[in-house]
N, C-alpha and C positions, 0 to 999 in steps of 0.2 A: 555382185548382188546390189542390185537398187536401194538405196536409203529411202527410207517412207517418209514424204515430203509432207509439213505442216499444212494443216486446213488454213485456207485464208480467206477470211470471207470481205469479199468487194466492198459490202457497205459498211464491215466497221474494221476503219484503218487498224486499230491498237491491236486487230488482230495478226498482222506482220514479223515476225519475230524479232527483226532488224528494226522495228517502232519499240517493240517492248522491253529491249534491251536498252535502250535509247533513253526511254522514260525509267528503267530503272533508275542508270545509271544518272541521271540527273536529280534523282532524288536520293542517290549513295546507299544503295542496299544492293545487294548480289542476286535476290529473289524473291520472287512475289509472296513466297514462305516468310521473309522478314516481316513485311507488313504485320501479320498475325498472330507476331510473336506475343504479344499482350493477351493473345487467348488461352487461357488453360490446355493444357496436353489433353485433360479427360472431353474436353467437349471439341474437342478436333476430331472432324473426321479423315482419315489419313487416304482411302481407298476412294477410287472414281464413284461417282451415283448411276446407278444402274438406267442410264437413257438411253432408248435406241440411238443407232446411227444417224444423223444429221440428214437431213434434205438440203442436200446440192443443186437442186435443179425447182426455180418456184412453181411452173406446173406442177409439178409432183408436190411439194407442199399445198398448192390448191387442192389438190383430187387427194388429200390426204384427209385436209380440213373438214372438204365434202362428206365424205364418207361421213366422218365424225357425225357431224352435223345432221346427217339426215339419220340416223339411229334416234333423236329425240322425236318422239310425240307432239303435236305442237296442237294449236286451236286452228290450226289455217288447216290439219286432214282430220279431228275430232271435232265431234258436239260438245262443246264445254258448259257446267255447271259449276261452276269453283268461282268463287270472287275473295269473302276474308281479306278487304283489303286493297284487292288490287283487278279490276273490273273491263270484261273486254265489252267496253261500248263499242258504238259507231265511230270511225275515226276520218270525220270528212278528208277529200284530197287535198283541198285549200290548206290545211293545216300543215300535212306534211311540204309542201311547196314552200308554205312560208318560211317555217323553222329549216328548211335546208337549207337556203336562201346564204349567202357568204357573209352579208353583210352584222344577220343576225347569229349564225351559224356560230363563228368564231369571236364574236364581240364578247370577250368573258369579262372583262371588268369597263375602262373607257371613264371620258367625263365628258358631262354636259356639253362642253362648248367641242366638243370634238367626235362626238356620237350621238347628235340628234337623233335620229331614225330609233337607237335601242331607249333612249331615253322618252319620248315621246311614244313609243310600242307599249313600254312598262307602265307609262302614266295613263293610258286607254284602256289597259287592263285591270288597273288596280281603283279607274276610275265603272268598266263595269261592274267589276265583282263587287265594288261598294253598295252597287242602286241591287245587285242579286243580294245582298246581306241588309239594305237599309241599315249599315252603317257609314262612317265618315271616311276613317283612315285605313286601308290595306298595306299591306308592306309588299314590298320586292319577295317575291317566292323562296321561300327557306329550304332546304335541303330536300325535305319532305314531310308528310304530317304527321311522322311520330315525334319529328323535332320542333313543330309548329307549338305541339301539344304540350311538351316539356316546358318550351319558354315560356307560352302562356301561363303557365303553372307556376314558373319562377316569377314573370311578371306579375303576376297575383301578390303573391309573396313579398314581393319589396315596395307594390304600393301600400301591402297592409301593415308590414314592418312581424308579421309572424312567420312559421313555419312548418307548419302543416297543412297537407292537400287531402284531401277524401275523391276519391277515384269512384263513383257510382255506376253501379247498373254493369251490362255485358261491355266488354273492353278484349281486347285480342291481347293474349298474354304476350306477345312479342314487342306490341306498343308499351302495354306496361313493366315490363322490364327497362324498356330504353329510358322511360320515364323516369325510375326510378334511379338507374344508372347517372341519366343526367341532374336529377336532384342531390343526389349524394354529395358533401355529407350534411350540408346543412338544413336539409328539406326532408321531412318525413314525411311518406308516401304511403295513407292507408286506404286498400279497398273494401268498400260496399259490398258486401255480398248482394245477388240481384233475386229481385221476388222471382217463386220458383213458379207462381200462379201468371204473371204478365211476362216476364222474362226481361223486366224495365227494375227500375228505380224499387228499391225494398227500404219505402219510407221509414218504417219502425227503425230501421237498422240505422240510418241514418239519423235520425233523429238522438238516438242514445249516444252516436260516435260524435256529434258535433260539437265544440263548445269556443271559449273565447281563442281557445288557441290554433281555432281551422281558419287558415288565410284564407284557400277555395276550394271551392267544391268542382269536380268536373264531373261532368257528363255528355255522352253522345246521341243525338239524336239525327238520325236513326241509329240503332246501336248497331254493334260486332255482328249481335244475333239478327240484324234487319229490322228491331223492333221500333215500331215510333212511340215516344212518349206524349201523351194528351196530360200529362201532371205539370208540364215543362213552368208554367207559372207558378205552383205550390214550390217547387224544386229550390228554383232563381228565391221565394220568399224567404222560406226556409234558412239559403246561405245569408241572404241580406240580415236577417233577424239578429243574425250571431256577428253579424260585422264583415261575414266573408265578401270576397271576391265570388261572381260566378262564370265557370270558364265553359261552353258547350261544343265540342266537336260536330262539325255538320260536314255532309259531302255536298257541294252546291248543286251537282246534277238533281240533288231531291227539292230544288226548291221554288223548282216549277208546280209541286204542287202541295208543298209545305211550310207551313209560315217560318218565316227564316227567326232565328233565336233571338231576335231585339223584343221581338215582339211579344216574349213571355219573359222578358228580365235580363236577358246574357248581358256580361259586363265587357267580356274579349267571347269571340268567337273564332273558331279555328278549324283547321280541316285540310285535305290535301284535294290537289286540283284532276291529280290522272284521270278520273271520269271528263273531262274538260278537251278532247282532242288529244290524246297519249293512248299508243299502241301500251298494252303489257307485255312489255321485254325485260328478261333477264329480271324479271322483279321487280322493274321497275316501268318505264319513266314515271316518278312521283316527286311530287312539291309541294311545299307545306302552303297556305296562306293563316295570317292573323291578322283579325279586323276588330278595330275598338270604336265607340266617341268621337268627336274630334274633341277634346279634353287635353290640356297639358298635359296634367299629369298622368295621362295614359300613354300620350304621344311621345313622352318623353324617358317611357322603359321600353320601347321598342328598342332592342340591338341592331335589329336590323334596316337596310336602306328603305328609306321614304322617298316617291317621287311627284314632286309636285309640279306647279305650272305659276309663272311668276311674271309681271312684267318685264322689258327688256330697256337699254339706254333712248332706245328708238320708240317715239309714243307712238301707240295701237300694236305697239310686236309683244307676242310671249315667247319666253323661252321654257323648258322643260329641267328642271335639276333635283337635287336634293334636298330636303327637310332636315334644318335641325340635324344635319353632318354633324357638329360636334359630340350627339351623344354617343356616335357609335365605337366601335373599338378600331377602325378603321383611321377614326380621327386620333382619337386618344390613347391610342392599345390597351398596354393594361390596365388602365387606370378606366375601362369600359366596364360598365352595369354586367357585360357578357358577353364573351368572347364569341366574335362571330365571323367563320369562313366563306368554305366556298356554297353561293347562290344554283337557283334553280333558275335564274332567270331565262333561259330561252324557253320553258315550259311556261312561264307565265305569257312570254309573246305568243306561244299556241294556244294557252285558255284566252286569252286574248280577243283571237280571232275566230275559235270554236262561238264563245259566245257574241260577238258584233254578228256571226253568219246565223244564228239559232234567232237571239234575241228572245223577248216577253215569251210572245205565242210558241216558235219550235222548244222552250225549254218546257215549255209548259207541257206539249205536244208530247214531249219526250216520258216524261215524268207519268203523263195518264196510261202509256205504253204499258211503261216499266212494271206500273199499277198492277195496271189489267191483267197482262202476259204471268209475272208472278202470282195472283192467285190463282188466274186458274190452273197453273201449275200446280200449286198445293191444294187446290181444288179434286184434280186429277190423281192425285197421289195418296190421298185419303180412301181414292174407291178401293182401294190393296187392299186385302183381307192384312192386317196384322200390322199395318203401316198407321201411324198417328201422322198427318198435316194438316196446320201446322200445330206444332208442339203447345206453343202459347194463347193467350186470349188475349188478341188483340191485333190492331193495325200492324201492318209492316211495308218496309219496303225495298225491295229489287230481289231482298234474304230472305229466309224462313228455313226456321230448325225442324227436322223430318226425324222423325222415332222410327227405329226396327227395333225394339224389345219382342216385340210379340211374335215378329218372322221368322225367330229357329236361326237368322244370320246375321253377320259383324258387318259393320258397313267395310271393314277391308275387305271381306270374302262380295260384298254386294260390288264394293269398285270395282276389285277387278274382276268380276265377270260384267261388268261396263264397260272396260277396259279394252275387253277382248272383242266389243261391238262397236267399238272406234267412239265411246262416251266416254268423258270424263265426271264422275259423278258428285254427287256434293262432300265437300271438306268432312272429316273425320273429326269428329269433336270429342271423340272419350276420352282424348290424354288430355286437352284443355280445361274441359269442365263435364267432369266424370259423374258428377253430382246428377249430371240428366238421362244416363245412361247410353244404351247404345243410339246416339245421335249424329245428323249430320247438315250441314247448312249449305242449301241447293240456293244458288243465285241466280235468276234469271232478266236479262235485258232486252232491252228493245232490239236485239240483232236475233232474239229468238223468236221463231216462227211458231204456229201451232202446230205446224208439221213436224217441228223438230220436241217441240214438250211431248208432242203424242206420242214419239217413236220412242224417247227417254221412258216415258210412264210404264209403254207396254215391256221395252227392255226389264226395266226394276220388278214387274209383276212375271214375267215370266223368270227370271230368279229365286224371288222370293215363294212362287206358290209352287 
């Protein structure tokens, strides 16, 4: 009778029996069971984990993968209306070429005298998004913009030496939680309830919540629900009156055709760059930006990397490096304002390059689309017998909240007979903010055609009637 011969897999030696016994015995235990001695008997599990059988052969791991994979629904064989967050623009081919590129690809950290190309990439980009913000300083790309948002918010906080934030207007509860997460414990975080009349800023409510002890106040404009604020100046007073900070979340694809937030008061401005040349995968690619003043003491609660441009030993040379390295936790660890990891930066080389290829006019160009395309969507949507768009009174943009109270159906029974027409329909808003009823928030971009609003409109009306 044949002995049944251990699995061995090629590319990881320790799999060998003759390596494992090897490596035991050099570290003087009998069994890989000793190591674990230190766990409790009740949280040991004793029995194999029920996993199929191993792929031995990597085509058959590919054609397994496959399979998997093509069971998802994706936006490249659906009409998508979903954004909340995370938005399928146009994603020039320039962008992807760049960021594949080896030099950028894998550049995860580097220094100036040794990584020109990423350091001079990052100073181009943080030098456009400045003149898109008309402000002075942008940072190296943070994680993404729920953490952009956080710090800003902590940064408020230790210039004004308090500890209190006011969250205004619609916010995605998943942002706000992160927010709040990352404030804890010394930062309390309260929200604004938002007018039920504009779907913005509920002045009254703010006004009664504010007082000596709110560092800043934040808000989004455009918000969660796609609303734009026209108060954005009263807002910014309002915090300055009372000594706050004011912090405003902006997405920069909107500010081709909206006055970016200096210009009504913001003191730090924030926001995430994925409308900026980033596919939506897997959730992501996203990346925070924060942009202040050039002010010391603004400049100098940023955690994270500054890249500026500096003479060199050689008169007429610049080189490209960092700002003010010592205040970050990089220089100083713990003894840093705030502890800061891993960067976004190669998404900032592709905002980079989305906007030097866009520029003034195509962002602008982009932005009148967006306009357009989404009202008369909610234009469209309104002819429904029993259907309210949009929900609010007022501007918006790319978003707009869509009412079925009156259709007799739930937006999940509306999805998925969307669903079943190869549409993806707009986000489900009644576990978020149940307050507005059966709602849901249709996103539409400049990659939508009127061919494709029409054929969504008449799908939704042929459902609902």
């Amino acid at each position: 009778m044949n002995k049944k011969q251990p699995v061995v897999y090629p590319y990881i030696p320790n799999s060998e029996p003759s390596i494992k016994q090897q490596m035991l015995d050099e570290i003087g235990v009998a069994s890989i069971e000793a190591l674990y001695e230190d766990i409790p008997e009740a949280l040991r599990m004793k029995q194999k984990m029920d996993f199929p059988e191993p792929f031995l052969s990597e085509p058959d791991l590919v054609r397994h993968v496959e399979e998997l994979l093509a069971k998802n629904a994706t936006c490249k064989d659906h009409l998508n209306f979903q954004g909340a967050g995370c938005y399928q623009h146009f994603v020039p081919a320039v962008c992807d070429e760049i960021n594949g590129r080896s030099e950028f690809l894998t550049a995860y950290a580097g220094e100036p005298y040794d990584d020109h190309g990423r350091f001079q990439a990052l100073f181009e980009y943080s030098s456009m998004m400045g003149e898109l913000l008309e402000m002075d300083v942008v940072n190296v790309p943070s994680y993404d913009g729920f953490q952009a948002a956080a710090t800003s918010i902590r940064m408020a906080c230790r210039l004004t030496g308090r500890n209190e934030a006011l969250v205004c207007g619609a916010i995605s509860p998943d942002k706000l939680s992160m927010i709040t997460n990352y404030c804890l414990p010394d930062i309390s975080i309260k929200k604004i309830a938002i007018d039920q009349v504009t779907g913005n800023v509920n002045f009254s409510a703010l006004e009664k919540a504010i007082s000596k002890r709110t560092a800043v106040v934040y808000f989004e404009n455009p918000s969660y629900l796609g609303m734009i604020s026209i108060d954005g100046t009263e807002l910014t007073e309002i915090a300055h009156k009372h000594g706050a900070e004011c912090v405003v979340g902006v997405d920069p694809i909107s500010l081709g055709v909206i006055a970016p937030p200096v210009e009504y008061g913001a003191d730090i401005v924030c926001g995430d760059i994925q409308s900026l040349g980033m596919h939506i995968q897997f959730g992501g690619g996203q990346a925070g930006f924060i942009a202040t003043r050039d002010e010391e003491k603004y400049l100098m609660e940023y955690p994270s990397r500054l890249f500026g441009i500096t003479p060199t030993s050689v008169p007429g040379e610049y080189g490209f490096g960092d700002v003010a390295y010592e205040r970050t936790s990089f220089a100083i660890r713990e003894q840093g304002k705030e502890w800061v990891g891993t960067a976004s930066a190669l998404w900032g080389i592709t905002a980079g390059v989305y906007l030097a290829l866009m520029g003034p006019q195509g962002l602008a160009e982009v932005g009148e689309i967006i306009m357009q395309r989404s009202h008369y969507a909610a234009i469209q949507l309104a002819t429904i017998k029993g259907v309210e768009s949009s929900t609010f009174d007022g501007p918006y943009f790319r978003e707009f909240v869509v009412n079925f109270d009156d259709t007799g159906k739930t937006v999940a029974e509306i999805n998925a007979a969307l669903l079943a027409q190869g549409i993806f329909g707009g986000k489900d808003l009644s576990q978020e903010y149940p307050e507005l009823g059966n709602c849901a928030l249709y996103c539409v971009t400049e990659l939508h055609r009127q061919a494709d609003i029409d054929r969504m409109v008449a799908a939704v009306r042929e459902i609902v009637q």
